[in-house]
C-alpha positions as CSV (number, residue, x, y, z in Angstrom):
1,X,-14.2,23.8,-62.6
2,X,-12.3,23.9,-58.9
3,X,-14.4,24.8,-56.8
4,X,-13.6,25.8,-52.8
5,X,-15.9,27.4,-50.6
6,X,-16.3,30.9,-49.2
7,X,-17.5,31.9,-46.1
8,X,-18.1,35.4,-47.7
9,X,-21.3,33.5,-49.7
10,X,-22.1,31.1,-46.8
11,X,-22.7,34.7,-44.9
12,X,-24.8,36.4,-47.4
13,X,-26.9,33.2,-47.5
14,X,-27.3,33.5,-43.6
15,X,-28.3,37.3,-44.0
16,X,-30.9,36.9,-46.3
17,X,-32.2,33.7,-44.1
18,X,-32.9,36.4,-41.3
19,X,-33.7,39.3,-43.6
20,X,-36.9,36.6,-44.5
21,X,-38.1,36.6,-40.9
22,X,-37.4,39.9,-39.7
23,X,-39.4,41.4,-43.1
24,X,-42.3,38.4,-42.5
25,X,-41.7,37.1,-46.4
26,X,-41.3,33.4,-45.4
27,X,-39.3,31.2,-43.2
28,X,-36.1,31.1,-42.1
29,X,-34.0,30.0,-45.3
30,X,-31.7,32.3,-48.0
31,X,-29.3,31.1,-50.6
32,X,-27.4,32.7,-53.3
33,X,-25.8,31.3,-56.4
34,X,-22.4,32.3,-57.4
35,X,-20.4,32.1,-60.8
36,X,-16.9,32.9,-61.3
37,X,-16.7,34.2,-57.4
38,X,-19.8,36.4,-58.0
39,X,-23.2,36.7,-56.9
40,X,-25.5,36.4,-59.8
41,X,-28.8,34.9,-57.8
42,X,-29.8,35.3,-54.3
43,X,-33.4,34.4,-52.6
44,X,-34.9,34.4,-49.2
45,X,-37.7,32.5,-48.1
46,X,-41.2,34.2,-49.2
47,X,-43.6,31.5,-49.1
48,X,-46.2,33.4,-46.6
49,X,-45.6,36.9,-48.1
50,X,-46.3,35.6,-52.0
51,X,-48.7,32.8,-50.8
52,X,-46.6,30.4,-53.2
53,X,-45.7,27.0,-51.6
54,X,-42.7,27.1,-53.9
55,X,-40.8,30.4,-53.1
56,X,-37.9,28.6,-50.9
57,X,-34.9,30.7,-50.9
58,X,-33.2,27.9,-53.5
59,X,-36.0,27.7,-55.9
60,X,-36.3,32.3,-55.6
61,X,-32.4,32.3,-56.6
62,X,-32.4,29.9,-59.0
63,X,-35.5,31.6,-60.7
64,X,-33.3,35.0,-60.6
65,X,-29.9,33.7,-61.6
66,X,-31.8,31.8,-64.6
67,X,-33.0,34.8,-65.6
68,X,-29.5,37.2,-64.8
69,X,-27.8,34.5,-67.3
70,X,-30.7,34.5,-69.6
71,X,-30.1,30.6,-69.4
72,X,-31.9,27.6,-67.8
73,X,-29.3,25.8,-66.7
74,X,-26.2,26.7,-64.3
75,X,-23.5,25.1,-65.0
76,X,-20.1,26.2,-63.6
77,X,-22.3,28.0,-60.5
78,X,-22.3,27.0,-56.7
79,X,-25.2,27.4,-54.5
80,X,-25.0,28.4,-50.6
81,X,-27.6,27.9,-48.9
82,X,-28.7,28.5,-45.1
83,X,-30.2,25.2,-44.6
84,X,-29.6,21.8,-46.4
85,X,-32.1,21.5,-49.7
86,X,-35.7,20.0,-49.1
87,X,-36.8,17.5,-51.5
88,X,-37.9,20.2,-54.0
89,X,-35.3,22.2,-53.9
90,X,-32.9,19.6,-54.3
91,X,-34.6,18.5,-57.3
92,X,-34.6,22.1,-58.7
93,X,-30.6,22.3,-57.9
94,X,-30.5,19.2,-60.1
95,X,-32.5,20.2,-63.3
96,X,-30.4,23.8,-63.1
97,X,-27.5,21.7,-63.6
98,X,-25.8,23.5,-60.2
99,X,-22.6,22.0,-59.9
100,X,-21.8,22.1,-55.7
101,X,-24.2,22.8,-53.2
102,X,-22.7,24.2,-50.0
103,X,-25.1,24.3,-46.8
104,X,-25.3,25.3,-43.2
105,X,-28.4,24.3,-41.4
106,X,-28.8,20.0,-41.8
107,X,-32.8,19.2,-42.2
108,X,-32.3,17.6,-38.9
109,X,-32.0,21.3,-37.7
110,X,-34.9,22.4,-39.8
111,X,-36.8,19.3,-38.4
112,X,-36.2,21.0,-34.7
113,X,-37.8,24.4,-35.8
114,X,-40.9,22.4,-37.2
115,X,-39.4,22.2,-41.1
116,X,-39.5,18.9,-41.8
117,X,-39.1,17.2,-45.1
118,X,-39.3,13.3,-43.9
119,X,-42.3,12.9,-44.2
120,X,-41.8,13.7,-48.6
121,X,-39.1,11.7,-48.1
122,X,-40.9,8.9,-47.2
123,X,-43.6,9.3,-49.9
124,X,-41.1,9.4,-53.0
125,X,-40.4,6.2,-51.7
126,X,-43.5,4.6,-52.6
127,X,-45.1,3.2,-55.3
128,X,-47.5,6.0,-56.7
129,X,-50.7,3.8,-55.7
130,X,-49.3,3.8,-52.0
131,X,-49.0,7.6,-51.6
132,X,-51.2,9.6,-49.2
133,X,-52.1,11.8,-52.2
134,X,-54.2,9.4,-55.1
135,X,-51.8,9.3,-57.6
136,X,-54.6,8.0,-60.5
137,X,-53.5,6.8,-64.3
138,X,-55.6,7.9,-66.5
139,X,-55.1,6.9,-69.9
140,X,-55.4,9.7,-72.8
141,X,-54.2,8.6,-76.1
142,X,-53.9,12.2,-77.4
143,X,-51.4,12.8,-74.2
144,X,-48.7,10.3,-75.9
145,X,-48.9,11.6,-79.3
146,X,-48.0,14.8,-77.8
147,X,-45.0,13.3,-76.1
148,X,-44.2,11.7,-79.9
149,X,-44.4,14.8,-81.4
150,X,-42.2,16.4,-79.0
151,X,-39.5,13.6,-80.0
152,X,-40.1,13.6,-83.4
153,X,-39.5,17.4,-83.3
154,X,-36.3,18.4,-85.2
155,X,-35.7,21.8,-83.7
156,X,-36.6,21.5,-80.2
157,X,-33.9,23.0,-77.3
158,X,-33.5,19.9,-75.0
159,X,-33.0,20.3,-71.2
């Protein structure tokens, strides 16, 4: 799929980034998700207004263009976005299976306003015993027989 960008998206994305502050959802962030030159996803920021640490504007248009396609992955879609992805949201682009990500705002911009993801960054970095948050193994035998059954499982829907 060719894909080129459009300012037209790259605009909506900034409008719902300000529509987040001036309504008190969240932070300053938007982002819609496009598919054959139409919207079919858009999110703003509402992490303060739904109290959930994982309503960015990527991971709220994902979550409703997901469930516009009725599919969990996005294939063949672009993403525009007000602000560069943060660690999370980056991750989520990746598991949707987005294929471009277009951005305004770099997280050294974000980093200005008090946004900043370095600090995760950093952490992914280490070995899970070095982490600021204990990252503990704890050993449950019935926790890989699940995983078996889940491979052994002839009819599961892979993703």
């Amino acid at each position: 799929m060719e894909h080129s960008f459009n300012d037209t998206f790259m605009k909506r994305a900034v409008e719902l980034s300000e529509m987040a502050i001036d309504s008190n959802k969240g932070g300053p962030f938007g982002a819609v998700i496009v598919k054959d030159g139409t919207i079919i996803g858009e999110g703003c920021n509402m992490v303060t207004s739904t109290n959930d640490p994982t309503a960015h504007a990527e991971m709220v248009a994902i979550r409703n263009a997901c469930s516009a396609e009725s599919a969990f992955h996005l294939e063949g879609c672009e993403i525009y976005t007000s602000c560069e992805p943060c660690p999370m949201c980056l991750s989520a682009i990746y598991w949707a299976h987005i294929d471009i990500i277009y951005y305004a705002n770099s997280h050294k911009d974000a980093e200005f306003i008090d946004f900043s993801d370095s600090f995760i960054y950093r952490e992914v970095r280490l070995k899970p015993g070095e982490r600021s948050i204990p990252m503990i193994p704890a050993e449950n035998r019935d926790a890989i027989k699940v995983f078996m059954k889940w491979k052994e499982k002839e009819d599961k829907i892979p993703y």
